[in-house]
C-alpha positions in Angstrom: -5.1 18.2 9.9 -8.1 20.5 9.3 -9.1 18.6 6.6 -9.3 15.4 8.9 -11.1 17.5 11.5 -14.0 17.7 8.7 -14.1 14.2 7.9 -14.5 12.9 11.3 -17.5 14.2 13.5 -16.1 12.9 16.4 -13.0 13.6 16.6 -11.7 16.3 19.5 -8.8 19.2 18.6 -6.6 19.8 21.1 -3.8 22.5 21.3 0.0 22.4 20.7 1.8 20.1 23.1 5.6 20.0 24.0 8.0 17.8 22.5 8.8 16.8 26.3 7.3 13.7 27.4 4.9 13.2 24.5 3.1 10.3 25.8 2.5 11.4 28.9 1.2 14.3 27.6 -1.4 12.4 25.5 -2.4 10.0 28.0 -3.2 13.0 30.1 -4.8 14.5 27.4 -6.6 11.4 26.6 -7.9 11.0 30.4 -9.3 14.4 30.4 -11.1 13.9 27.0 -12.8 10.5 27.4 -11.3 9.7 24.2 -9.9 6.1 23.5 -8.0 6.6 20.1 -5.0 9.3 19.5 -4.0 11.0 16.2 -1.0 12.8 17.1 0.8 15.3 14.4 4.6 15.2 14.8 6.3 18.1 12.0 10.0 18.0 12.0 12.2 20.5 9.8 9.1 22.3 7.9 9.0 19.6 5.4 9.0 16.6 7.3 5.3 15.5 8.7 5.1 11.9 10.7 1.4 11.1 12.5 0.9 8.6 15.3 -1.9 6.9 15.3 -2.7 5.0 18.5 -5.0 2.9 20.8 -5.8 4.5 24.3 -4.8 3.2 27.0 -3.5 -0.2 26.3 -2.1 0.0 22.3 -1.3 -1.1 20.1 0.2 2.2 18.1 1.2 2.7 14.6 4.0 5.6 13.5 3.6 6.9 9.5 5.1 8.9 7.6 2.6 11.0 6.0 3.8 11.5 2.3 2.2 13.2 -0.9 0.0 15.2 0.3 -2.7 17.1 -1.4 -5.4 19.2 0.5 -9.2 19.2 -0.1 -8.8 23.1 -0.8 -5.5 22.6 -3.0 -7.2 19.5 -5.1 -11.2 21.1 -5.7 -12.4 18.6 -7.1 -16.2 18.2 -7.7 -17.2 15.6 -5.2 -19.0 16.8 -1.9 -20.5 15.2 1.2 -22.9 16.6 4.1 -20.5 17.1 7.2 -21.0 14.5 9.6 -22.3 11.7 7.5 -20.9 8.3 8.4 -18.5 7.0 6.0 -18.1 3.4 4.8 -14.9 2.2 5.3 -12.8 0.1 2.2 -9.8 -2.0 2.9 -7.5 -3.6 0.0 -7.3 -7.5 -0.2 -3.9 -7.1 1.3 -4.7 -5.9 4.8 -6.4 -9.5 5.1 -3.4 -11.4 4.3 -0.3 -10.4 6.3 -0.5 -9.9 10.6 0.9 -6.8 10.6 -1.5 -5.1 8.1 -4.2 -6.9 9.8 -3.1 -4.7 12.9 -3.2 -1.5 11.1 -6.6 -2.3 9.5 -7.9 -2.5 13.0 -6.4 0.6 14.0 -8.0 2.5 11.0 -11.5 1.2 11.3 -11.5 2.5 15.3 -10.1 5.8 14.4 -11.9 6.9 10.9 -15.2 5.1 11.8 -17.8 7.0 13.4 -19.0 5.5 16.6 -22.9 4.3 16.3 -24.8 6.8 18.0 -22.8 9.4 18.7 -24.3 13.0 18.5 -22.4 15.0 15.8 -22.8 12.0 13.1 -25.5 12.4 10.4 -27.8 8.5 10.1 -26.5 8.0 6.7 -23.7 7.1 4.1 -23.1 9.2 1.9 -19.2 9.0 1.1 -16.7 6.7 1.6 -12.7 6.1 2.5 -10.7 3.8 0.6 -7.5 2.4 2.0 -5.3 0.6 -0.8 -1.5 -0.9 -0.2 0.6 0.0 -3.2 4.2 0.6 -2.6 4.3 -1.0 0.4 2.4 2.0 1.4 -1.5 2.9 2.1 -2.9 5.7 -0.4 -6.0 7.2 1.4 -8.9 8.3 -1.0 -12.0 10.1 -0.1 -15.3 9.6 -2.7 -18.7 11.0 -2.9 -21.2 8.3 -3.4 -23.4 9.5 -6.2 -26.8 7.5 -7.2 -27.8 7.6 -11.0 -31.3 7.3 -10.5 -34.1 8.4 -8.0 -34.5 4.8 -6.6 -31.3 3.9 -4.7 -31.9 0.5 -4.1 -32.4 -0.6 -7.9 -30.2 2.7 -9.2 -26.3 2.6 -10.3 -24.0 4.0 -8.1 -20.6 6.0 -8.6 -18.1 7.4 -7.5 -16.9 10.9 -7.8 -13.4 12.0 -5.6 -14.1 14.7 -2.5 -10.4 14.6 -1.0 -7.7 14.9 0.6 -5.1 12.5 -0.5 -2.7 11.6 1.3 0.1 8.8 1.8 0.8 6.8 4.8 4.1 4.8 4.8 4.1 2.5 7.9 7.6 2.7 10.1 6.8 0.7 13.2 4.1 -0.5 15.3 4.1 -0.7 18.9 2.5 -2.8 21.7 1.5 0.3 23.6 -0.1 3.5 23.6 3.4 5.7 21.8 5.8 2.7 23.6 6.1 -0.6 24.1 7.7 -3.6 22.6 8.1 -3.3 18.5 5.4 -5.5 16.7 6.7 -5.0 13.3 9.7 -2.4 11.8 8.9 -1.7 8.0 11.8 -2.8 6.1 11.5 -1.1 3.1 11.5 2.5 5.0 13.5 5.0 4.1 14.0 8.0 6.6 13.7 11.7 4.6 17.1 12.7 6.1 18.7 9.5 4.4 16.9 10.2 1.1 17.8 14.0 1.0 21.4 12.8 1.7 21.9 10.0 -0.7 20.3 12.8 -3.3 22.7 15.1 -2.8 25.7 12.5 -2.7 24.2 11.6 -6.3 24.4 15.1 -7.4 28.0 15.7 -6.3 28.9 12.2 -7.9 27.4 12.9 -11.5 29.1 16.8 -10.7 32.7 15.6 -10.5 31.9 12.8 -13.1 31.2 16.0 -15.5 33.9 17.8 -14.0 36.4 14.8 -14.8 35.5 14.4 -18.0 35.8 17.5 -19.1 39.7 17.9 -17.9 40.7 14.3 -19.4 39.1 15.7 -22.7 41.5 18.9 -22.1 44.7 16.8 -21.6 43.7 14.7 -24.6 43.4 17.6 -26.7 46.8 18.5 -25.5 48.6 15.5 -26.3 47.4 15.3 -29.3 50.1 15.7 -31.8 49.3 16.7 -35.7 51.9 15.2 -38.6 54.8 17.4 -39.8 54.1 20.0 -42.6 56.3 20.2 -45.5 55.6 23.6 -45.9 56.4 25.0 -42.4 60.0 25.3 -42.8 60.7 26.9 -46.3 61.2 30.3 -44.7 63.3 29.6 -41.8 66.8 30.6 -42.0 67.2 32.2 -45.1 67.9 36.2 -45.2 67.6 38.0 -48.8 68.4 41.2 -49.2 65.8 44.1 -51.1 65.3 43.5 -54.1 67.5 40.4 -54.5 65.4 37.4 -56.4 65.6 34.1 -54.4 68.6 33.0 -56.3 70.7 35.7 -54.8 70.6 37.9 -58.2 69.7 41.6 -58.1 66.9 42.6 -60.6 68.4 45.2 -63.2 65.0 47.2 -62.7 65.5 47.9 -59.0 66.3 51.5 -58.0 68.3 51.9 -55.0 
C-alpha cells in the first residue's frame, strides 16, 4: 500500500474503515475527498490480501486478488525515479482483444495515470508501468527509463526495474461503485481457502497412500513362507545319554 502511495502523486490516504457497510463508507469517503476513483485494501486471515479497484460514483468496479507480492524495499533493485513524475502507462495486446479486459484497461489508466495538471505531479516521464496478462492474470512492473546518451531524442533508451511487483488475479467485475450487476466472473479463479484445502487433502491422501503401503508390505512379509530345511529336524526327538556315541554305544574311555 505504501509503496503505491509513492508511485501515485495523487492519490489521497485515508484511515482504517469498518468491515460494516463498506460501500457506504467509501462513497462517503469519496464525497468528502472529491476523489472519483477508489483503491480499497481488503486483508482477510493475515495472509489473504484482495484490493477493489473502482469507479466513483457510477462504476464500473473490479475485485483482485493481489498475489506474489514483492515490496520496493524487499526487491532493491537499482532502478529509481523522481517522486511525482508522470508515468507512461503499457498495456499487453490482450487487453485490446476481449470486452472484459477492455473494461479493466480502462479502470487502470483512470486510477494509475496522473491527471494533467494536477499539483503534486512532476512535467515529465521518467518511468513507466507495464501491465502484461499471463496466467490469466495481470503481472504489474515498474521501470526506470534510462537514456544512453545526452541527446534523448536521437539516444537509445532502456529499461532498468524500480518496483514493486505484484500480481492481480481478476474475480469479478461489477456495474457499480463495490455493487451492482456482475459484468464478468473469472472462471479460472480459485479462492485461497479452496487452495489451502485441496493442499492439505493432497497431503493426507499421499500420507495414508505411504501409510498403506507400508502395512501391505508388512503382511506380505508375513505370509511369506520359506521351503522346508532338511536339516531342521535331525535333532528333534532323540535323547542320548553322556557319553553314549550316536549309535547307542558307550565309549570304553569315558569315566563315570
Amino acid at each position: 500500500m505504501l509503496d503505491l502511495i509513492n508511485l501515485l502523486p495523487h492519490c489521497k490516504k485515508e484511515n482504517k474503515i469498518e468491515k460494516v457497510e463498506i460501500k457506504e463508507q467509501v462513497n462517503e469517503l469519496c464525497t468528502l475527498t472529491s476523489c472519483n476513483n477508489v483503491l480499497y485494501f481488503e486483508c482477510r486471515k493475515k495472509r489473504d490480501l484482495y484490493l477493489w479497484m473502482s469507479k466513483f460514483p457510477n462504476g464500473p468496479s473490479t475485485k483482485f486478488h493481489v498475489e506474489n507480492i514483492h515490496t520496493t524495499e524487499e526487491l532493491r533493485m537499482t532502478g529509481n525515479c523522481i517522486k511525482g513524475s508522470r508515468p507512461l502507462l503499457s498495456f499487453d495486446g490482450v487487453f485490446d482483444e476481449n470486452p472484459h479486459y477492455k473494461v479493466l484497461k480502462e479502470i487502470l489508466i483512470q486510477t494509475f495515470g496522473t491527471p494533467n495538471m494536477h499539483p503534486k505531479q512532476k512535467p515529465f516521464y521518467d518511468h513507466v508501468f507495464a501491465f502484461n496478462v499471463a496466467d490469466n492474470r495481470i503481472w504489474f512492473r515498474n521501470y526506470q527509463i534510462v537514456y544512453a546518451d545526452e541527446d534523448k531524442e536521437l539516444g537509445q533508451t532502456e529499461l532498468i526495474e524500480i518496483g514493486p511487483r505484484f500480481v492481480l488475479n481478476p474475480i469479478k467485475t461489477f456495474e457499480g461503485c463495490m455493487a451492482g450487476t456482475i459484468l464478468y466472473s473469472n472462471e479460472f479463479y480459485v479462492s485461497p481457502n479452496k487452495a489451502r484445502r485441496d493442499l492439505k487433502l493432497k497431503r493426507a491422501l499421499e500420507r495414508a497412500n505411504k501409510v498403506g503401503k507400508k502395512r501391505s508390505k508388512k503382511e506380505e512379509q508375513r505370509n511369506i513362507s520359506l521351503p522346508a530345511d532338511e536339516v531342521d529336524g535331525i535333532f528333534e526327538g532323540e535323547d542320548y545319554e553322556d557319553g553314549a556315541d550316536l549309535d547307542g554305544s558307550f565309549d570304553d574311555d569315558y569315566d563315570e
